[in-house]
Backbone as a chain_set.jsonl record, in Angstrom:
{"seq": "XXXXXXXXXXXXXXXXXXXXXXXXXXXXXXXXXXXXXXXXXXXXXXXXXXXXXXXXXXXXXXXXXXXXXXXXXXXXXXXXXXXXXXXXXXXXXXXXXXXXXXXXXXXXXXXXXXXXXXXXXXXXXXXXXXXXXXXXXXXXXXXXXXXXXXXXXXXXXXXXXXXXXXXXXXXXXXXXXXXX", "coords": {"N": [[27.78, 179.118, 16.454], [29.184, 175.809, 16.576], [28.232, 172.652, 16.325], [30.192, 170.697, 15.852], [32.319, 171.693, 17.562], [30.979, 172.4, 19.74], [29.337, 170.43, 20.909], [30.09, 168.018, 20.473], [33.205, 167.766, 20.253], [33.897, 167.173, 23.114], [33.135, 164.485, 23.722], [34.662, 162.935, 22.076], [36.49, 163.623, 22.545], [36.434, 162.432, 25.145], [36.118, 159.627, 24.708], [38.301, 158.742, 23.119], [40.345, 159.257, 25.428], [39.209, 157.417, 27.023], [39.636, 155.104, 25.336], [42.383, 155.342, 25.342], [43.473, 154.643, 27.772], [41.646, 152.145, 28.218], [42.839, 150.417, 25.971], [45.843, 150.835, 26.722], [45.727, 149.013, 29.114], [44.767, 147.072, 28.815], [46.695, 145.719, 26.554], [48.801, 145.252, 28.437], [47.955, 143.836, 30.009], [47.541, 141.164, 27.958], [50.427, 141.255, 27.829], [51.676, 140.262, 29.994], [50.314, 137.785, 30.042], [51.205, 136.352, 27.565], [51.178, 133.72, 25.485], [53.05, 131.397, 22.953], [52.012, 129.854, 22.312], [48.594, 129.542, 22.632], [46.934, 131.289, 21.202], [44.246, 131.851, 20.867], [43.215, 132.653, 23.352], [44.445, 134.578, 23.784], [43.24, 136.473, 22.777], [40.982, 136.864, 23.727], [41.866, 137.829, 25.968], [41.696, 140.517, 25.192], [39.049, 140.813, 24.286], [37.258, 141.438, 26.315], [38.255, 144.162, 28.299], [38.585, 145.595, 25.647], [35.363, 145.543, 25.195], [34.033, 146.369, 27.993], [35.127, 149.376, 27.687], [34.374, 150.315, 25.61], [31.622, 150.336, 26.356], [32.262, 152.255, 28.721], [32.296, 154.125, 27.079], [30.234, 154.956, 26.045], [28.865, 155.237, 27.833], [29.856, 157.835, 29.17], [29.233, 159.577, 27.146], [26.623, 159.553, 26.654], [26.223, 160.664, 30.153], [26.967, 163.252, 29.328], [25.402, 163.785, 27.567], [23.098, 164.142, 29.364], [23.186, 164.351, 31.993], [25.32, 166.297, 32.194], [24.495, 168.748, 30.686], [24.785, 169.108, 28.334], [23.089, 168.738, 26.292], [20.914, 170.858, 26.567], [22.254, 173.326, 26.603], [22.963, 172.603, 24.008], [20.603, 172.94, 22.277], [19.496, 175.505, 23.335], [21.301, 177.029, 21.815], [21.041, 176.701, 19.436], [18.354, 176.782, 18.93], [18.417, 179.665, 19.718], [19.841, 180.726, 17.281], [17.978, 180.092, 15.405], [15.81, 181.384, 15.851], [16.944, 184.229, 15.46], [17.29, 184.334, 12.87], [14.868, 184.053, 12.09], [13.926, 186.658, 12.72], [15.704, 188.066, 11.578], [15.07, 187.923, 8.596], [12.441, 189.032, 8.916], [10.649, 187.358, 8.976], [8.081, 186.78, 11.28], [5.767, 185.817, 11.835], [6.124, 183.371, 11.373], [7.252, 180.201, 12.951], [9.662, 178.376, 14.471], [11.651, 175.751, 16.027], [14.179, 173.278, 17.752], [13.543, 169.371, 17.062], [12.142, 167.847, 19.373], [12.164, 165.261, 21.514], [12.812, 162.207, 20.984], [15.704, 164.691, 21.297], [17.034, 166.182, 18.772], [18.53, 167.11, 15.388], [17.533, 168.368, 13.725], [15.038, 170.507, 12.493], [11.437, 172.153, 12.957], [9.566, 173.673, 11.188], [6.454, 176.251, 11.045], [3.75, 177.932, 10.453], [2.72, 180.85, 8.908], [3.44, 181.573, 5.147], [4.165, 181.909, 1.919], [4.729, 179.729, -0.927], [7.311, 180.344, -2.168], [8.45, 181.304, -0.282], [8.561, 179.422, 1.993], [10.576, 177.508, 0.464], [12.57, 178.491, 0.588], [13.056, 179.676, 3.087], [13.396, 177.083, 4.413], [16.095, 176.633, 3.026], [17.372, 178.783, 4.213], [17.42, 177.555, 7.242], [18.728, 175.597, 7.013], [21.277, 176.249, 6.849], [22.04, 177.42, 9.163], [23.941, 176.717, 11.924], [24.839, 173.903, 13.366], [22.207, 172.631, 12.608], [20.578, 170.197, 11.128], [19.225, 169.083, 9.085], [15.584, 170.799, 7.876], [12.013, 171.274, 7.839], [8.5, 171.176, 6.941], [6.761, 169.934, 8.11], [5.973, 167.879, 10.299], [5.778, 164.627, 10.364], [7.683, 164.119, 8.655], [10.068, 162.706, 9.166], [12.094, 161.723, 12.187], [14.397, 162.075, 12.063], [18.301, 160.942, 13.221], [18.734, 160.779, 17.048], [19.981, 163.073, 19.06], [21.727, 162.36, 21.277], [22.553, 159.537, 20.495], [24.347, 160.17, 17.997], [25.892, 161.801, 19.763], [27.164, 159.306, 20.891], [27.89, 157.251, 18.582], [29.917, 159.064, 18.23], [31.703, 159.238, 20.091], [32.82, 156.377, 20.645], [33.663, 156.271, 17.918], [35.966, 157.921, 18.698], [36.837, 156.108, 21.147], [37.954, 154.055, 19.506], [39.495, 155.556, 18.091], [41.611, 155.813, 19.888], [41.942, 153.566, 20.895], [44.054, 152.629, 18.744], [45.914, 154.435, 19.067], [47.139, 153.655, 21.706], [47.918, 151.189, 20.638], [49.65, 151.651, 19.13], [51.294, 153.281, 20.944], [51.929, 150.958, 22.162], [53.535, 149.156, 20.042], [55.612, 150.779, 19.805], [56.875, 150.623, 22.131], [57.657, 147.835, 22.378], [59.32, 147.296, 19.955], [61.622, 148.884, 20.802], [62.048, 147.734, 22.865], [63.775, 145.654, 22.185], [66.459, 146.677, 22.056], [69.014, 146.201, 23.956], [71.278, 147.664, 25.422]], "CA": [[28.112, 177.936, 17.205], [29.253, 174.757, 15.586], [28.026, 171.409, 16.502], [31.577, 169.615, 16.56], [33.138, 172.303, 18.721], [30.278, 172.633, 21.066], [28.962, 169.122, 21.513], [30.446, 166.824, 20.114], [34.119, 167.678, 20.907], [33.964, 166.453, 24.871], [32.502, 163.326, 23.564], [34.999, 162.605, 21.137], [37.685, 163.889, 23.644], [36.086, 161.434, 26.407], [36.3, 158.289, 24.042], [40.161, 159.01, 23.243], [40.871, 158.735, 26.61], [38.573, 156.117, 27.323], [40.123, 154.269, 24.183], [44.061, 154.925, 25.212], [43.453, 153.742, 28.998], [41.608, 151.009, 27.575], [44.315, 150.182, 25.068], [47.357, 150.46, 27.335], [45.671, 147.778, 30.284], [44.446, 145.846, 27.95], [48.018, 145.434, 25.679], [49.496, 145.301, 29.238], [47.596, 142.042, 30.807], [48.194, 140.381, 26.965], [51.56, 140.949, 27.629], [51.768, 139.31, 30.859], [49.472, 136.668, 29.915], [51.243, 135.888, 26.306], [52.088, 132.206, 25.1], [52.685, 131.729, 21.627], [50.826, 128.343, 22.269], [47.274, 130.231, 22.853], [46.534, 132.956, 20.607], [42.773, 132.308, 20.845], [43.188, 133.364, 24.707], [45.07, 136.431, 24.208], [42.095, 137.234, 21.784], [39.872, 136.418, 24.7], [42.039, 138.594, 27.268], [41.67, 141.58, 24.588], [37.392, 141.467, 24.244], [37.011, 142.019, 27.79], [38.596, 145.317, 28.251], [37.241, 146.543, 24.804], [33.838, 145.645, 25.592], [33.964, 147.531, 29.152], [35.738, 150.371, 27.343], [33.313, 150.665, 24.756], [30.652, 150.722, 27.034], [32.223, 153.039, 29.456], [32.623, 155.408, 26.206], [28.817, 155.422, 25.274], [28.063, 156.022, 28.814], [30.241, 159.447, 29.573], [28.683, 160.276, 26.17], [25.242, 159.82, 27.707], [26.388, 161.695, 30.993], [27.492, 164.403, 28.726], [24.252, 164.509, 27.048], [21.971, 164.499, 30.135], [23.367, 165.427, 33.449], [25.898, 167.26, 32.43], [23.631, 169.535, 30.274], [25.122, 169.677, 26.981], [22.086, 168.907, 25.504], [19.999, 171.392, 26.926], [22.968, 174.33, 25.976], [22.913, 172.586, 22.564], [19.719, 173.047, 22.022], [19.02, 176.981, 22.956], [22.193, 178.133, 21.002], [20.577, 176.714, 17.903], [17.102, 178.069, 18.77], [18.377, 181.665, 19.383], [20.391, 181.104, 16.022], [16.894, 179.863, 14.479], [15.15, 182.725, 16.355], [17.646, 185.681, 15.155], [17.501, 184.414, 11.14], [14.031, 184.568, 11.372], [13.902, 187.912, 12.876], [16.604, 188.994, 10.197], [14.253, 187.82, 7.569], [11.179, 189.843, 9.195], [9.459, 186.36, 9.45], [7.528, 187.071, 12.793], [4.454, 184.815, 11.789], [6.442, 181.777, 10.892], [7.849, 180.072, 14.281], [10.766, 177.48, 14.063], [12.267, 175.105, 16.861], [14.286, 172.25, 17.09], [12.812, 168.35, 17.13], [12.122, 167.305, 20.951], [11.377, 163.626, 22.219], [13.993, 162.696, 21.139], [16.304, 166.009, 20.602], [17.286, 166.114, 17.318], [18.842, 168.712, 14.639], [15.9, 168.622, 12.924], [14.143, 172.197, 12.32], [10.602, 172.055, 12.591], [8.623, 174.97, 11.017], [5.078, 176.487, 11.117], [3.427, 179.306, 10.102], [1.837, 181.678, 7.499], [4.128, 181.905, 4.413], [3.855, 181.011, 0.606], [5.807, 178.714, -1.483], [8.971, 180.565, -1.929], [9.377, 181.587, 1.736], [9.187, 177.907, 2.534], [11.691, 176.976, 0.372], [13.745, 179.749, 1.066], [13.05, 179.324, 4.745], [14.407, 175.898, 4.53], [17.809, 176.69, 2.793], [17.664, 179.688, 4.991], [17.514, 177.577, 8.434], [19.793, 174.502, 7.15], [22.454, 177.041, 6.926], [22.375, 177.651, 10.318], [24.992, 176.031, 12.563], [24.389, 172.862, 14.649], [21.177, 172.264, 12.161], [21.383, 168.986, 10.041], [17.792, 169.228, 8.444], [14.555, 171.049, 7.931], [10.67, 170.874, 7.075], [7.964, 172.176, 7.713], [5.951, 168.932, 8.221], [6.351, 166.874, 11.924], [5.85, 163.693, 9.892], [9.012, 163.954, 7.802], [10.958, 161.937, 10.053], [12.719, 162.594, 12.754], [16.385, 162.055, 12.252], [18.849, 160.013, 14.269], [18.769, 161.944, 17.775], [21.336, 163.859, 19.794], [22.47, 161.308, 21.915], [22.876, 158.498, 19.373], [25.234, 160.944, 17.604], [27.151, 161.497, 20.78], [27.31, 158.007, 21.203], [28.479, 157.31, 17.853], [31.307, 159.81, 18.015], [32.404, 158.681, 21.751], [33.041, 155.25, 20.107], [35.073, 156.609, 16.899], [37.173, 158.353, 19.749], [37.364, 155.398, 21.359], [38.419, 153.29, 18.377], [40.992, 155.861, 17.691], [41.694, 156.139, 21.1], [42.77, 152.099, 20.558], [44.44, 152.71, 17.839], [46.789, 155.155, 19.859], [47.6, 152.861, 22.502], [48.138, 150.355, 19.91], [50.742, 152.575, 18.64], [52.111, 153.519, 21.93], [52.523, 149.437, 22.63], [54.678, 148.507, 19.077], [57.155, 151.301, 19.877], [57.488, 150.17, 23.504], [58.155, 146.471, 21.811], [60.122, 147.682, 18.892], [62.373, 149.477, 21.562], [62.784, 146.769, 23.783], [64.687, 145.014, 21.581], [67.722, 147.328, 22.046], [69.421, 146.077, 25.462], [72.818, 148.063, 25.241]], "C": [[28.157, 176.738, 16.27], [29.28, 173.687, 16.2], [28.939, 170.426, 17.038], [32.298, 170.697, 17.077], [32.036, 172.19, 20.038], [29.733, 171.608, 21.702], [29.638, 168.016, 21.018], [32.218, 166.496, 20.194], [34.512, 166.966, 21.967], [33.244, 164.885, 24.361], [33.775, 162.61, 22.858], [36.278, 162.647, 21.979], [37.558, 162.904, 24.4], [36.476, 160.014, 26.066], [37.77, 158.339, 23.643], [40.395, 158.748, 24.471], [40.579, 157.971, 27.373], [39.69, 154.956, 26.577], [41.462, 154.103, 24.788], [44.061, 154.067, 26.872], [43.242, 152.361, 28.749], [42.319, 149.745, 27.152], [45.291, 149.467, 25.569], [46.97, 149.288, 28.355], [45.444, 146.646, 29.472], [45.409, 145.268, 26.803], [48.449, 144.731, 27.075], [49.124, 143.97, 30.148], [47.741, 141.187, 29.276], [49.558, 140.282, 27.138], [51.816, 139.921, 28.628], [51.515, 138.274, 30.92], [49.98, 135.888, 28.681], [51.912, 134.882, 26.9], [51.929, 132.317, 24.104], [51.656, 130.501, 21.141], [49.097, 128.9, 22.068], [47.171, 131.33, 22.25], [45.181, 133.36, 20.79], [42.923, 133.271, 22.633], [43.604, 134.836, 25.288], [44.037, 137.325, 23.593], [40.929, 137.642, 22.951], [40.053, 137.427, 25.839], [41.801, 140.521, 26.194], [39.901, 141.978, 24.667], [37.118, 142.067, 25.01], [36.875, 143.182, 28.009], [37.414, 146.318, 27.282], [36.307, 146.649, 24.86], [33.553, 146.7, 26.687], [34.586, 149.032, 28.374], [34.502, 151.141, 26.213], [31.773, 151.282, 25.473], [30.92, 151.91, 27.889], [32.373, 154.14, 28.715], [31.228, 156.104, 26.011], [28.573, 156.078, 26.775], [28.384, 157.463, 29.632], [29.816, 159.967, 28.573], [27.264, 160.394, 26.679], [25.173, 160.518, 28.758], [26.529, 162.983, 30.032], [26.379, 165.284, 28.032], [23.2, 165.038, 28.082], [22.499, 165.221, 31.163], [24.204, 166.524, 33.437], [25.467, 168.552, 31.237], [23.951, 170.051, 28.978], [23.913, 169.708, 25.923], [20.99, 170.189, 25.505], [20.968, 172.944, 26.509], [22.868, 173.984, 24.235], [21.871, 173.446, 21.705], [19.037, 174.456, 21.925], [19.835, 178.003, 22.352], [21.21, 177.83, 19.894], [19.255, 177.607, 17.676], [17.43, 179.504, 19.054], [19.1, 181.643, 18.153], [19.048, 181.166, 15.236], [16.04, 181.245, 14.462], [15.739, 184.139, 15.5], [17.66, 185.688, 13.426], [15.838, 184.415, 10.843], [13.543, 186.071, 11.316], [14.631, 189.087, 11.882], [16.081, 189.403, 9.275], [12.784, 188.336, 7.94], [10.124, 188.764, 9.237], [8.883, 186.164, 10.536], [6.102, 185.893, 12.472], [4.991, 183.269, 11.647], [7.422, 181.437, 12.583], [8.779, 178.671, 13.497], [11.322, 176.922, 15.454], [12.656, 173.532, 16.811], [12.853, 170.357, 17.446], [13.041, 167.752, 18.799], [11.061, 165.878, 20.724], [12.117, 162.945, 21.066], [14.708, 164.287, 20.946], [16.88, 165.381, 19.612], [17.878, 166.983, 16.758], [18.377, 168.79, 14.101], [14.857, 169.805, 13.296], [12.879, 171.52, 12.097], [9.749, 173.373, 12.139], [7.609, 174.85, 10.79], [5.012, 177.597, 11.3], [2.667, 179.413, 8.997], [3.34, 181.947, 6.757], [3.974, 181.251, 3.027], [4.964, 180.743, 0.24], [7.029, 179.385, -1.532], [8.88, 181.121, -0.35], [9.469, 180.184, 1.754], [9.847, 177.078, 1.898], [13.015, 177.974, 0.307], [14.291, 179.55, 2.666], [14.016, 177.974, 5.258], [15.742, 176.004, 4.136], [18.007, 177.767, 3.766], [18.098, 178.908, 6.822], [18.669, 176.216, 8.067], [21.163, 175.236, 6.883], [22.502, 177.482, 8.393], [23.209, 176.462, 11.341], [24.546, 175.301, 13.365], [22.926, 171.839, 13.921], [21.638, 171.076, 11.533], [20.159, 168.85, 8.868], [16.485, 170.13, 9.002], [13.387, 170.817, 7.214], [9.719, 171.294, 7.974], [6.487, 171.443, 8.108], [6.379, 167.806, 9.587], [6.491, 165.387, 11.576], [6.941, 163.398, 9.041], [9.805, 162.925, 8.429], [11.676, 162.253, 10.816], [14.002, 163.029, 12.986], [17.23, 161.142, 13.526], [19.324, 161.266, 15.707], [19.994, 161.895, 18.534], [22.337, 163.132, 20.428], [23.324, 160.134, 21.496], [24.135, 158.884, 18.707], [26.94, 161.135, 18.308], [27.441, 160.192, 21.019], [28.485, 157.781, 20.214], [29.903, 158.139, 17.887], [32.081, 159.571, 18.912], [33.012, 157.503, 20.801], [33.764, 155.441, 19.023], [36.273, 156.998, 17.729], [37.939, 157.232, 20.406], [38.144, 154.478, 20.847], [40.327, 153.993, 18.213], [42.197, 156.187, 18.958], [42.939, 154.738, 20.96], [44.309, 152.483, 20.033], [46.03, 153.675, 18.196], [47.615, 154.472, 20.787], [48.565, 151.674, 22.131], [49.583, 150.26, 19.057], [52.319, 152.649, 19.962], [53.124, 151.733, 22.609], [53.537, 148.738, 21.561], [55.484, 149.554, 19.271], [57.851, 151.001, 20.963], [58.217, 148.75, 22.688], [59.41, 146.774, 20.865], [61.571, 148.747, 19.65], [62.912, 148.565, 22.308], [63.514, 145.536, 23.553], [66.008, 145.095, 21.666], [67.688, 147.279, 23.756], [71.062, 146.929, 25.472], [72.805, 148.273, 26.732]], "O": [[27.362, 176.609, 15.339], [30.343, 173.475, 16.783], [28.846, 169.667, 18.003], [33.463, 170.349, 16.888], [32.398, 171.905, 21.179], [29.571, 171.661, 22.921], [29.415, 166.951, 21.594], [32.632, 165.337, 20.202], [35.424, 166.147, 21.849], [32.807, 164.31, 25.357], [33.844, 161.435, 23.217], [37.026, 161.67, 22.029], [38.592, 162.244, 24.504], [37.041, 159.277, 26.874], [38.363, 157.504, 24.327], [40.786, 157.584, 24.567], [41.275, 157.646, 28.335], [40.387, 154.152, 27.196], [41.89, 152.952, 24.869], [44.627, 152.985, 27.023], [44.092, 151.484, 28.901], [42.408, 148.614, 27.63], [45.684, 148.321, 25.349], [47.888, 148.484, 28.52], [45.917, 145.512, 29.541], [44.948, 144.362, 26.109], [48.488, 143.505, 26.966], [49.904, 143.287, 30.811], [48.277, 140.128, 29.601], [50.079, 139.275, 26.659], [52.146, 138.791, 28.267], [52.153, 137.519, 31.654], [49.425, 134.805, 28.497], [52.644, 134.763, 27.882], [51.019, 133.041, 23.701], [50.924, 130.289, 20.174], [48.507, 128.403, 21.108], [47.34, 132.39, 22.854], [44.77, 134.517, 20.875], [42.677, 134.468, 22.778], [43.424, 135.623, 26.217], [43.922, 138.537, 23.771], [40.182, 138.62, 22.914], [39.143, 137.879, 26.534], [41.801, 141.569, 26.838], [39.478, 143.086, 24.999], [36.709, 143.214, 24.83], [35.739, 143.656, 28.021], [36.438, 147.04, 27.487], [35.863, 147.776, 24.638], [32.953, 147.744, 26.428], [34.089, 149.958, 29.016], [34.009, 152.268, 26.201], [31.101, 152.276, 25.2], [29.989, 152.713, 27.953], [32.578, 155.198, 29.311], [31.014, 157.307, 25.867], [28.162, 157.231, 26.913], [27.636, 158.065, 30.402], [29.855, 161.186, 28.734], [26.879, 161.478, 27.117], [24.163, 161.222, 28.781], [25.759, 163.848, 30.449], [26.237, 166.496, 27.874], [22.535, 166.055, 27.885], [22.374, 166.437, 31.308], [24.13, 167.484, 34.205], [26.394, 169.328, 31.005], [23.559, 171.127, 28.526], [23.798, 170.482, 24.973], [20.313, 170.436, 24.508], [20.223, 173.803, 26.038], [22.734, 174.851, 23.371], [22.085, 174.282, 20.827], [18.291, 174.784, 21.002], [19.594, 179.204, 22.237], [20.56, 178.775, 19.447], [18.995, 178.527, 16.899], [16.73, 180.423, 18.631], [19.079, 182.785, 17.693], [18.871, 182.112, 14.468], [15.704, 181.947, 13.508], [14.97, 184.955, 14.993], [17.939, 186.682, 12.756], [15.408, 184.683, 9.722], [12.988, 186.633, 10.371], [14.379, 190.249, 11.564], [16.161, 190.548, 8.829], [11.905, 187.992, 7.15], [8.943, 189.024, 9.466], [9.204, 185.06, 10.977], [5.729, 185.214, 13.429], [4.328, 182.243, 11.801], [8.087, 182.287, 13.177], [8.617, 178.166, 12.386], [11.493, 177.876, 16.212], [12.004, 172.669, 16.222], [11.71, 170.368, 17.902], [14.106, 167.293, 19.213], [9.991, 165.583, 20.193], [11.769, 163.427, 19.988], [13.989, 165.07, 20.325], [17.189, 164.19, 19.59], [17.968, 167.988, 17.465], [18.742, 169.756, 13.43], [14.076, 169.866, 14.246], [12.824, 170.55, 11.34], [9.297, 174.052, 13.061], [7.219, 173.766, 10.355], [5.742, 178.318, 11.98], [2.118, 178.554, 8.307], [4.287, 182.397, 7.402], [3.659, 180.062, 2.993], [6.024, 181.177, 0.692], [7.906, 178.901, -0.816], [9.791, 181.051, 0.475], [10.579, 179.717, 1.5], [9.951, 175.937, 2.349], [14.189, 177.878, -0.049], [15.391, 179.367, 3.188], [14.924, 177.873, 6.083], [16.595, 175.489, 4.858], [19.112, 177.629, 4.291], [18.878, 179.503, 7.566], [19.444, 175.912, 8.974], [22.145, 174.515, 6.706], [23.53, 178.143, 8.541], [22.83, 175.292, 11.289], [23.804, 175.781, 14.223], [22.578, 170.748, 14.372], [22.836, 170.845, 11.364], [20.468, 168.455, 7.744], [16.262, 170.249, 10.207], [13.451, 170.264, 6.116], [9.798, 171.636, 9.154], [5.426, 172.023, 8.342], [7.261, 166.963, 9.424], [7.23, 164.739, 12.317], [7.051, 162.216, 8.713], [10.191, 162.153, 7.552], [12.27, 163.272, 10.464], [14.536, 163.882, 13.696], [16.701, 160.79, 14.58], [19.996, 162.284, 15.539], [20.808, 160.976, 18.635], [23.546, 163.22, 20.213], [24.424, 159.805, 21.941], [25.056, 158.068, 18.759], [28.113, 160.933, 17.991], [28.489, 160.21, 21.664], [29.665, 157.947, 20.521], [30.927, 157.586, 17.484], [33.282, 159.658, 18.656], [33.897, 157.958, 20.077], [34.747, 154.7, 19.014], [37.394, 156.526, 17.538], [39.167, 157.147, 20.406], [39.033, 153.996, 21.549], [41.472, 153.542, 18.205], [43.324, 156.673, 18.855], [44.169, 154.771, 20.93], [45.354, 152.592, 20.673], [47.068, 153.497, 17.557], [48.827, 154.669, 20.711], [49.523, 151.234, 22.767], [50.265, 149.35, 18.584], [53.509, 152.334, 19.956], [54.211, 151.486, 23.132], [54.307, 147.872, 21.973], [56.54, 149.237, 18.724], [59.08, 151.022, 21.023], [59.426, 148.814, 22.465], [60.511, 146.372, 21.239], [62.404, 149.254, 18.899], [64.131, 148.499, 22.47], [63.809, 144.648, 24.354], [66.771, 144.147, 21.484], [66.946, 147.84, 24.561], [71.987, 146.124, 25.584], [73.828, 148.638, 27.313]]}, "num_chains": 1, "name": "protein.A"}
């Protein structure tokens, strides 16, 4: 399982189409609204939108993480991946799961094992898919968590989401030049 297909896709998907809706109403009341007298105002009719857009990106990324349970699927693919590489490696005394309160991709391990298992163990579990770090200490830090992530990536979507719309509005213009 891989991280940006399984979670972070629909997030990234959600903010794109947040972003081009966005985009197109918000090109589409500048147009109506343009003077070439007022530019600050058309600046003014553009925040609006983006602001609500932005926000409504983080917050289907937040649905996405909580109610609609991606976090909670995230979370036991990686531990049966964590689970099945230690079982591979006959490590039955050493336990491994990810970082909760926040969720995180942060491996925490514990157990009986000497120095090379636990740095073996560690390249062994940051090779596992969806992981982003391990250690085998709770105090390490905990990493920027799950949600934050989705957040973050909702909001690139949305950006490029813009950026689409933005597109879609200079070929409409650049077209409507030609009256034949």
């Amino acid at each position: 399982m891989n991280a940006l297909w399984a979670y972070f896709w629909p997030a990234i998907g959600l903010g794109i189409l947040i972003g081009v809706i966005t985009g197109l109403a918000a090109f589409r009341i500048v147009r109506r609204r343009a003077t070439h007298s007022e530019p600050v105002r058309m600046r003014r009719h553009l925040v609006v939108p983006f602001a609500i857009g932005a926000v409504a990106s983080v917050a289907t990324a937040a649905l996405w993480h909580g109610p609609f349970g991606a976090a909670d699927r995230f979370a036991s693919r990686v531990e049966r991946g964590i689970h099945n590489t230690l079982v591979y490696y006959e490590m039955t005394q050493v336990t491994a799961h990810l970082h909760h309160g926040p969720l995180t991709r942060r491996v925490l391990l514990s157990g009986q094992a000497d120095d090379f298992q636990r740095t073996e163990l560690v390249r062994l579990m940051d090779e596992v898919p969806g992981v982003s770090s391990t250690s085998w200490s709770p105090d390490g830090g905990s990493g920027l968590p799950l949600v934050a992530q989705g957040a973050v990536v909702s909001l690139v979507g949305f950006l490029f989401g813009l950026l689409l719309a933005y597109l879609v509005e200079l070929h409409r213009r650049y077209n409507a030049q030609w009256n034949w």
